[in-house]
C-alpha positions as CSV (number, residue, x, y, z in Angstrom):
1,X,-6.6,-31.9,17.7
2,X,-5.5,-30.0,14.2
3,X,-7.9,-31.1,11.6
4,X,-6.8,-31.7,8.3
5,X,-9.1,-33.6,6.2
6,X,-12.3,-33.4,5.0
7,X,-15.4,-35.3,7.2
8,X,-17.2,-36.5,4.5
9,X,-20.1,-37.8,7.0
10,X,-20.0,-34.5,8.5
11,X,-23.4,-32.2,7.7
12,X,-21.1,-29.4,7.4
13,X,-20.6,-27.9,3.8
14,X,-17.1,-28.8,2.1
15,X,-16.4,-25.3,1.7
16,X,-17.1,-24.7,5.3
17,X,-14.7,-27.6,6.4
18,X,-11.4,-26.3,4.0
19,X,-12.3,-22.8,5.0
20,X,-12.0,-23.9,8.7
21,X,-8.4,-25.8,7.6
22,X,-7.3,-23.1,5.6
23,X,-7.2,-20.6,7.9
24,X,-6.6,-22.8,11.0
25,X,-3.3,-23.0,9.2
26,X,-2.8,-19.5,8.4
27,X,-3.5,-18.6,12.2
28,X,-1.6,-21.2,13.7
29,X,1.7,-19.7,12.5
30,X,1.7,-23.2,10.1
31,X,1.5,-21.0,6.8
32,X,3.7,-17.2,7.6
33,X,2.9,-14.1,5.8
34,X,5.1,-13.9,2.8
35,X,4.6,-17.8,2.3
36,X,2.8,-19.0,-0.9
37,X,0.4,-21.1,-0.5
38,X,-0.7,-24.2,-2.3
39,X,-2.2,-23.6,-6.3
40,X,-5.9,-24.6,-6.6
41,X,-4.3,-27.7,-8.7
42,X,-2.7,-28.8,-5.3
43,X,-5.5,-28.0,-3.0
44,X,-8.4,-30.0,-5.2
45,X,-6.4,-33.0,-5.0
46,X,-5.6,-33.3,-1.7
47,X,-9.1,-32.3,0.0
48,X,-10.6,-34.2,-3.3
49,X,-13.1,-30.9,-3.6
50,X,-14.0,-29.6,-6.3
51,X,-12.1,-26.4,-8.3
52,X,-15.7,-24.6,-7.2
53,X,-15.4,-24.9,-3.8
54,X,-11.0,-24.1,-3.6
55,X,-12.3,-21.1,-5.3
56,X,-15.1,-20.4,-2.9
57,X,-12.9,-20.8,-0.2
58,X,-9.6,-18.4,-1.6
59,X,-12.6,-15.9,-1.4
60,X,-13.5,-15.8,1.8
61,X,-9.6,-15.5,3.1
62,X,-9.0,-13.0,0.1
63,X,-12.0,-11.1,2.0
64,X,-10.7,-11.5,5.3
65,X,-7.7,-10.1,4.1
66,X,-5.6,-13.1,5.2
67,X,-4.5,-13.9,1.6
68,X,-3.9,-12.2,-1.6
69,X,-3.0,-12.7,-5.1
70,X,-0.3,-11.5,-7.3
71,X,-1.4,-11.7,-11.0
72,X,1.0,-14.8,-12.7
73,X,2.5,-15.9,-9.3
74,X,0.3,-17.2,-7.1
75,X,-1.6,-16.4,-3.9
76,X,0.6,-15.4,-0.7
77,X,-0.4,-15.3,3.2
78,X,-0.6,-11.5,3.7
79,X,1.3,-9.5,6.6
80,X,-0.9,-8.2,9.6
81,X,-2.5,-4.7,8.2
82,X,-0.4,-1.9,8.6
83,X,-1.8,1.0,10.9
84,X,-0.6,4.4,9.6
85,X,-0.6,7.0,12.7
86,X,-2.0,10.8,12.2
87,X,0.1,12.0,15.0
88,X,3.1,12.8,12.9
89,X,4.8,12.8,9.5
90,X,6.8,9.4,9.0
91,X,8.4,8.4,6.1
92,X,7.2,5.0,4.4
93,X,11.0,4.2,4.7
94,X,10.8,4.6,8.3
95,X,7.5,3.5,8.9
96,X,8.4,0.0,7.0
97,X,11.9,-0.6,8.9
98,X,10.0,-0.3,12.4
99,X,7.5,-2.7,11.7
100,X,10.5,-5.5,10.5
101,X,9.5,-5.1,6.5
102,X,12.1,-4.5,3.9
103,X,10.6,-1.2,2.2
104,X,11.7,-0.8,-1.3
105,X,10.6,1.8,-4.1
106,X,10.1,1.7,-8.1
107,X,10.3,5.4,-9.8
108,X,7.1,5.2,-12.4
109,X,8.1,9.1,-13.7
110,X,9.8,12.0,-12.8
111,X,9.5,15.2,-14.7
112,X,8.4,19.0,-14.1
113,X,5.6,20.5,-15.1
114,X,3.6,23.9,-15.5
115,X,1.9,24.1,-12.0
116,X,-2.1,23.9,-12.4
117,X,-4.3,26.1,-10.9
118,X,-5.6,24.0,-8.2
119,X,-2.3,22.8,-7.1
120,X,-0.5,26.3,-7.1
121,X,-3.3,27.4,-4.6
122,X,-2.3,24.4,-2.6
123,X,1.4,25.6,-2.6
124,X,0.8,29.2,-2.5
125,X,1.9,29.5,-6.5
126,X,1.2,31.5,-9.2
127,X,-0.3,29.0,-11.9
128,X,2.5,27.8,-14.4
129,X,5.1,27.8,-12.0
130,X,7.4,24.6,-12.2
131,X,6.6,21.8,-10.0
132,X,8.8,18.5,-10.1
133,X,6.8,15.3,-10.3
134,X,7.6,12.4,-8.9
135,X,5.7,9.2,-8.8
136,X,6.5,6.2,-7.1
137,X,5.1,2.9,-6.1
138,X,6.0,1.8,-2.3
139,X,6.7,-2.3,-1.7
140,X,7.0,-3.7,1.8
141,X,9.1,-7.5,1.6
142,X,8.1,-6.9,-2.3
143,X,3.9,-6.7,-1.8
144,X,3.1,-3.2,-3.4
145,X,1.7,-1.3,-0.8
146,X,0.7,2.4,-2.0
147,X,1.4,4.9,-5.1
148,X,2.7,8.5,-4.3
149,X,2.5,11.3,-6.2
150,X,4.9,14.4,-5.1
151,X,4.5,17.6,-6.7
152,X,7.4,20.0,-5.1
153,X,7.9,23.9,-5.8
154,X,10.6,23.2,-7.9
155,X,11.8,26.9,-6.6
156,X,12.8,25.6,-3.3
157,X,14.6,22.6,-5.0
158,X,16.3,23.0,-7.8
159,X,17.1,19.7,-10.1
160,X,16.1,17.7,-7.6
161,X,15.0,15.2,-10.2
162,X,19.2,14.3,-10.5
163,X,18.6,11.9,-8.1
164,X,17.5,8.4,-8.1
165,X,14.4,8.3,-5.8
166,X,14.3,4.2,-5.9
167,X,17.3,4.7,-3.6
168,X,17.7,7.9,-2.4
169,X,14.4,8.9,0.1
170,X,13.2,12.1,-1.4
171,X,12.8,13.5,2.4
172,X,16.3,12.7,3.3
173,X,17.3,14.1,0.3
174,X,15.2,17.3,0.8
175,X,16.4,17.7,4.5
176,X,20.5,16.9,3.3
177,X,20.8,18.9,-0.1
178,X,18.3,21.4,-0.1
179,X,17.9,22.4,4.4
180,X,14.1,21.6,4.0
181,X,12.6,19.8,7.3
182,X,9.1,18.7,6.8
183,X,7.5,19.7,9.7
184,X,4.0,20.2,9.6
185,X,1.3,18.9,6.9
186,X,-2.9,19.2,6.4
187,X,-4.3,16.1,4.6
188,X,-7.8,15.1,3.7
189,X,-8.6,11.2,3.7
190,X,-11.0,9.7,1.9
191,X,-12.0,6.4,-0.1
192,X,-11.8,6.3,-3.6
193,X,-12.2,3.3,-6.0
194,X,-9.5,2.2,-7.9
195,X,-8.7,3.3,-11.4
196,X,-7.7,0.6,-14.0
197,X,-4.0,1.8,-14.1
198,X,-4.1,1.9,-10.4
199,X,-4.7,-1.6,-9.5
200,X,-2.5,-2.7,-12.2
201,X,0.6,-1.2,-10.1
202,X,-0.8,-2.4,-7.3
203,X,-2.1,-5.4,-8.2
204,X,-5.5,-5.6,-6.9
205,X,-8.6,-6.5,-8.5
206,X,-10.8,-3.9,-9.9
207,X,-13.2,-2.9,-8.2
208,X,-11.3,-2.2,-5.3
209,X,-11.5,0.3,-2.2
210,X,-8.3,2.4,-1.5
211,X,-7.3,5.3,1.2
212,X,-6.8,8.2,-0.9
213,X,-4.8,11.2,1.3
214,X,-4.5,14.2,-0.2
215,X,-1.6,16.6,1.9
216,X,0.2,19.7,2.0
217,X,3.7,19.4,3.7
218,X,5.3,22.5,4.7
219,X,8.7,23.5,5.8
220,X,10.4,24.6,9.1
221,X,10.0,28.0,7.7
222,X,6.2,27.6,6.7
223,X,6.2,27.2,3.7
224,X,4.0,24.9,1.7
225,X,6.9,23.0,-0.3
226,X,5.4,19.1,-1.3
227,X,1.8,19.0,-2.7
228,X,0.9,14.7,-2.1
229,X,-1.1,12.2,-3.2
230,X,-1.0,8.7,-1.8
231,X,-3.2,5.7,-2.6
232,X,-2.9,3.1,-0.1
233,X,-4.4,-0.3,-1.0
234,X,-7.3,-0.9,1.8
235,X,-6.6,-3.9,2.3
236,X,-3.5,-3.8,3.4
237,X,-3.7,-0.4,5.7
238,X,-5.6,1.3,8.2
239,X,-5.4,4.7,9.8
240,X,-5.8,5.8,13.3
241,X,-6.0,8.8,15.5
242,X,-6.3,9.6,19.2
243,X,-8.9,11.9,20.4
244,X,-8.9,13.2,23.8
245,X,-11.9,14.9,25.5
């Protein structure tokens, strides 16, 4: 029997109880990802709890990562977390369309700039060289999901900032325009914590943990060509690997 009311003879805290509701309905199916759920208002009067305990409760599901909140439009049932393989270079595009989301993209800037030392290394450039820029926030069904930072020997690919990357995925474009297959990459992984700007765009909390890759994507010729940073929000991904013996 689905329980949907507070036992107020029960010896069981009030928070326990709702919690115990709230995500019987989230697991159930009863509440889907992408759903809103009910505002705090809403909740307090029909489990007559107080705002203390809704609050207490939003929490622990916010923790479990089966809801989340978008700043001025209320708290959603989140998708299942996205695994990310390490076995071979996918596009977020791609990635998004076989798992059943709607990817989209948001530009935040494009421009070139004089290569710095420590990226020119990366892209085996002599410092000052031009690099084009591009940085862009990833959505899956409209939840931002990571920020991605290209830097591209601008050499390889002249005005390739013509396009418009909200539309046009920069890989397709590289592969179609410019002959350049990405076919091999080295990336680093680590956590970072976010920056202020950070989980503005993505609109998490600060603090927060994120997946911070750092890659070097090279060509069918071997060449280094895209210098890459991605922060993925935590919450919402998790990489894996397969190690054989």
């Amino acid at each position: 029997m689905v329980v949907d009311s507070i036992n107020r003879r029960s010896k069981i805290p009030y928070y326990q109880q709702l919690y115990e509701i709230l995500r019987g309905r989230i697991v159930n199916g009863e509440w889907k990802p992408g759903d809103m759920i009910p505002p705090e208002s809403e909740l307090i009067d029909q489990y007559q709890v107080s705002r203390n305990t809704v609050r207490q409760v939003l929490d622990l599901l916010v923790k479990e990562c089966l809801i989340y909140r978008q700043r001025g439009r209320g708290t959603f049932v989140s998708h299942p977390t996205l695994e990310q393989t390490m076995l071979r270079i996918i596009s977020f595009t791609e990635d998004m369309e076989q798992r059943g989301f709607v990817p989209s993209t948001e530009v935040l800037s494009a421009q070139i700039i004089a290569a710095p030392s420590d990226i020119a290394n990366k892209l085996q450039l002599d410092e000052g060289e031009e690099l084009a820029v591009i940085e862009r926030l990833r959505l899956a069904d409209g939840e931002p999901m990571s920020v991605e930072k290209s830097f591209l020997a601008h050499q390889y690919c002249p005005n390739i900032l013509r396009y418009d990357y909200a539309h046009n995925p920069l890989r397709q474009v590289l592969e179609r325009d410019y002959r350049i297959r990405l076919v091999h990459a080295r990336q680093v992984i680590r956590a970072v914590m976010a920056t202020v700007e950070l989980a503005e765009i993505l609109e998490i909390k600060i603090p927060s943990p994120l997946l911070f890759i750092e890659r070097v994507t090279f060509s069918q010729d071997m060449l280094p060509v895209e210098y890459l940073e991605i922060f993925y929000r935590a919450d919402r991904y998790s990489l894996y690997n397969e190690l054989q013996d």
